[in-house]
N, C-alpha and C positions, 0 to 999 in steps of 0.2 A: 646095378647102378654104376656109370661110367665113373672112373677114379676122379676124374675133375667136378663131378660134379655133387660129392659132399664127402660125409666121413670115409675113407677107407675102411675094407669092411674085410678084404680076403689078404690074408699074409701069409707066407710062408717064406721061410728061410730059403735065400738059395745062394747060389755059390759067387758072391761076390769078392776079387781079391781085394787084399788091404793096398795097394797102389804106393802113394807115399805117404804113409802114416809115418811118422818121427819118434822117436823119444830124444832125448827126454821130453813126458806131456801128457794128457790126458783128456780123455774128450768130455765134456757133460753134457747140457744141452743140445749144445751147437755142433760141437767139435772143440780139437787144439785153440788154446788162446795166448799171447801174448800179451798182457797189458800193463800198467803200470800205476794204475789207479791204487792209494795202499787202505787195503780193509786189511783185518786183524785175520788168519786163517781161523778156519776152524775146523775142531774135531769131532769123529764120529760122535764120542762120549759128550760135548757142550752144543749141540749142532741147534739144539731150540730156545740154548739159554742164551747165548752168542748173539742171536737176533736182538733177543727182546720180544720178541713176537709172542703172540697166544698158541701155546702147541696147534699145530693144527692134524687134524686126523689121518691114517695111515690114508695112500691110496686105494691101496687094493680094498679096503675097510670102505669106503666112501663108496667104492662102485656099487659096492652089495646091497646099501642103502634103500636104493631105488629101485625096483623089480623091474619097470620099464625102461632101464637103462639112460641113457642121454635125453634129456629134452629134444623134441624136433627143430630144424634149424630155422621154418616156415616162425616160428615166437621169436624168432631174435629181432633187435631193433635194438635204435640207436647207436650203433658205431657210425666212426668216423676213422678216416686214414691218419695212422698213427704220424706218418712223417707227409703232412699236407699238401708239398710237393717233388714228394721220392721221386723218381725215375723206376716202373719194374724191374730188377734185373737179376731175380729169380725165381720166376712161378713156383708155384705147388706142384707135386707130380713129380713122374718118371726123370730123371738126370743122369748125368754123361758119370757121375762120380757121388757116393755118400754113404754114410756110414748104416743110415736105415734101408731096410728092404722089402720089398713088396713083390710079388710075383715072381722072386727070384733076380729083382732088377732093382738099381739103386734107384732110391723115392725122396726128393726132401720135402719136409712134411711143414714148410711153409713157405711164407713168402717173402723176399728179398728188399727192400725198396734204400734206395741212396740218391743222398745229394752232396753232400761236403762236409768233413769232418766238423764237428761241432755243432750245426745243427742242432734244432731244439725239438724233442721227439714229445710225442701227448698221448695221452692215454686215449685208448680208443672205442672205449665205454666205463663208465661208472663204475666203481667197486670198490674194494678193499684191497693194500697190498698186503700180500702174502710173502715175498721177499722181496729184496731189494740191492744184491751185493754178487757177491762169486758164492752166495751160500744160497742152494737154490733148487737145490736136487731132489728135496725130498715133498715137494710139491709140483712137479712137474708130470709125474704119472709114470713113473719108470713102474713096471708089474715086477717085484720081487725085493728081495732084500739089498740094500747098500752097503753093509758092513763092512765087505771084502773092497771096495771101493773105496770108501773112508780110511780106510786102514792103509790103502794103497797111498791116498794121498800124503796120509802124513809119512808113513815111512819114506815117501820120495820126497817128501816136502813138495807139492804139486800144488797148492792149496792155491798159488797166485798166479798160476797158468789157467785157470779156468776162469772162463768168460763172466764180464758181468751184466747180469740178469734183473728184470723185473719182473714178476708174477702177480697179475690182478686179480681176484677173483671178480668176476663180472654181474653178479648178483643174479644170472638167471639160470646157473647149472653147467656155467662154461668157465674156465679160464684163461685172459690173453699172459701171451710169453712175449717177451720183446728184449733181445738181444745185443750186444754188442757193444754197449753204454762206456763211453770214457768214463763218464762220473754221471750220478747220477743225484737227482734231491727229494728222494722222496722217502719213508721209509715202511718198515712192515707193521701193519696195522693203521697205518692212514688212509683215511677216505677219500679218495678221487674222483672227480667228474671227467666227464668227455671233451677232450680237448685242454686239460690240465697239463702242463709239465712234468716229463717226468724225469726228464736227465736230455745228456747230450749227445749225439749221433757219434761215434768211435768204431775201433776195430780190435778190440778187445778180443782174441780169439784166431783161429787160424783162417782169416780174411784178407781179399789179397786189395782191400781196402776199407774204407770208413762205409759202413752202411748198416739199414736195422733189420734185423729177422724176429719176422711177425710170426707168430703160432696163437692159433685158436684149437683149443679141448674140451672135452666134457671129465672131469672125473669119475661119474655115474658110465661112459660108456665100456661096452663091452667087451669092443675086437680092439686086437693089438695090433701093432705093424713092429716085425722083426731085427733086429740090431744083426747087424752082419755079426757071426760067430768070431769072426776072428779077433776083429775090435774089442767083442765084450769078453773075447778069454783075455785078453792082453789086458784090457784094462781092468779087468773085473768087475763089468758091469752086467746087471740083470739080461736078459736076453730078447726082453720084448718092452714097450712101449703102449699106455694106451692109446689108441688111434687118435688119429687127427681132424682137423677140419679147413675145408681149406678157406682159407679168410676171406677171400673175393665174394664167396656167396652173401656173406653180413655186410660186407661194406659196400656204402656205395656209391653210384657209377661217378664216374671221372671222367673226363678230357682223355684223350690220350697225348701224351707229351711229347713237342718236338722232337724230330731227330737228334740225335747226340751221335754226332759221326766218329769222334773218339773216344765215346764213354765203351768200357771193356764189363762184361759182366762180374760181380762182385763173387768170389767162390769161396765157399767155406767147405775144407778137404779135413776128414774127421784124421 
């Protein structure tokens, strides 16, 4: 199956160098963030009480669940574009630069969309939030343990360089990720429809401006796609991801938008 055209399915580690990764800083979702928004950090040891939220189940625990792995994508309905008049300015796929790998070649494993800081972003199907803040790692489908991670955070005190995040559960075996949030009004464990608000368009993160990064997953699926090694020694993070999907296939079709002769693509460099 052509990479654009659903889950990634073949990964393999390959030799991607770290380019300019920074410290002080730490990647999670996205990548390095920068933001200013103030949530309370937190740590390994309060990471479910911190929320508020309902424990929600390990990842790797989740996949196992379902023998048939991921739901097919041909079931999904009902989304809608989460920023209703983004601009693209980051496909899914193969990329000049990123911290995930595929084939040996950096992949970002969704998609880009921007208009103007502040901007009102919406949820892009019905669900539940599962997070809502910079705390947000342990539902995202990282494959392996965080501890070394968390532990990293607090001894650097990193806890308010990392991006803020909303996690939907989507109610049909998927979940949206939606990135970058200045502030955000929703919280974990509230029920959202499609086209709700969920916060406001920022660059919360290492973005070389204000835009949202969309990610669609399955928890249930199988195949990973690879964290460049170098990144996850440094930062001490898991080494794989579960796969992705790329958003275009559920939502749908659009206009294509006027030219923007000095809009510059939005890049988030892990």
């Amino acid at each position: 199956m052509p990479l654009a055209l659903g889950i990634v399915t073949l990964f393999t580690i390959g030799s991607v160098g770290t380019g300019s990764l920074r410290e002080p800083g730490s990647i999670g979702a996205i990548g390095l963030v920068s933001g200013a928004v103030g949530i309370a950090p937190r740590t390994a040891a309060n990471t479910v009480a911190s929320t508020g939220a309902t424990p929600v189940p390990s990842i790797p625990d989740a996949r196992l669940a379902i023998p048939g792995g991921a739901p097919p994508l041909s079931g999904l309905t009902g989304y809608r574009w989460p920023l209703p008049k983004g601009r693209l300015t980051q496909d899914y796929g193969p990329t000049t630069f990123a911290s995930r790998v595929v084939n040996g070649q950096p992949f970002h494993d969704g998609i880009d969309l921007a208009t103007f800081c502040g901007d009102r972003i919406v949820a892009a199907h019905d669900g539940v939030v599962l997070a809502a803040s910079r705390h947000f790692d342990d539902v995202i489908g990282w494959v392996g343990s965080l501890d070394r991670y968390y532990k990293r955070l607090d001894a650097k005190k990193l806890w308010m360089t990392l991006p803020i995040v909303v996690v939907v559960d989507d109610g049909n075996g998927y979940r949206s990720m939606y990135a970058h949030f200045e502030e955000v009004v929703v919280k974990p464990g509230q029920r959202v429809h499609a086209g709700e608000f969920l916060g406001y368009e920022g660059r919360t993160g290492n973005a070389s401006g204000c835009h949202l990064h969309y990610g669609l997953f399955s928890p249930f699926e199988r195949s990973e796609i690879a964290i460049d090694p170098g990144v996850a020694k440094r930062m001490k993070l898991p080494r794989a991801e579960i796969g992705r999907v790329d958003p275009r296939l559920v939502l749908p079709p659009r206009p294509k938008p006027r030219p923007q002769p000095n809009a510059a693509p939005q890049v988030e460099t892990p």
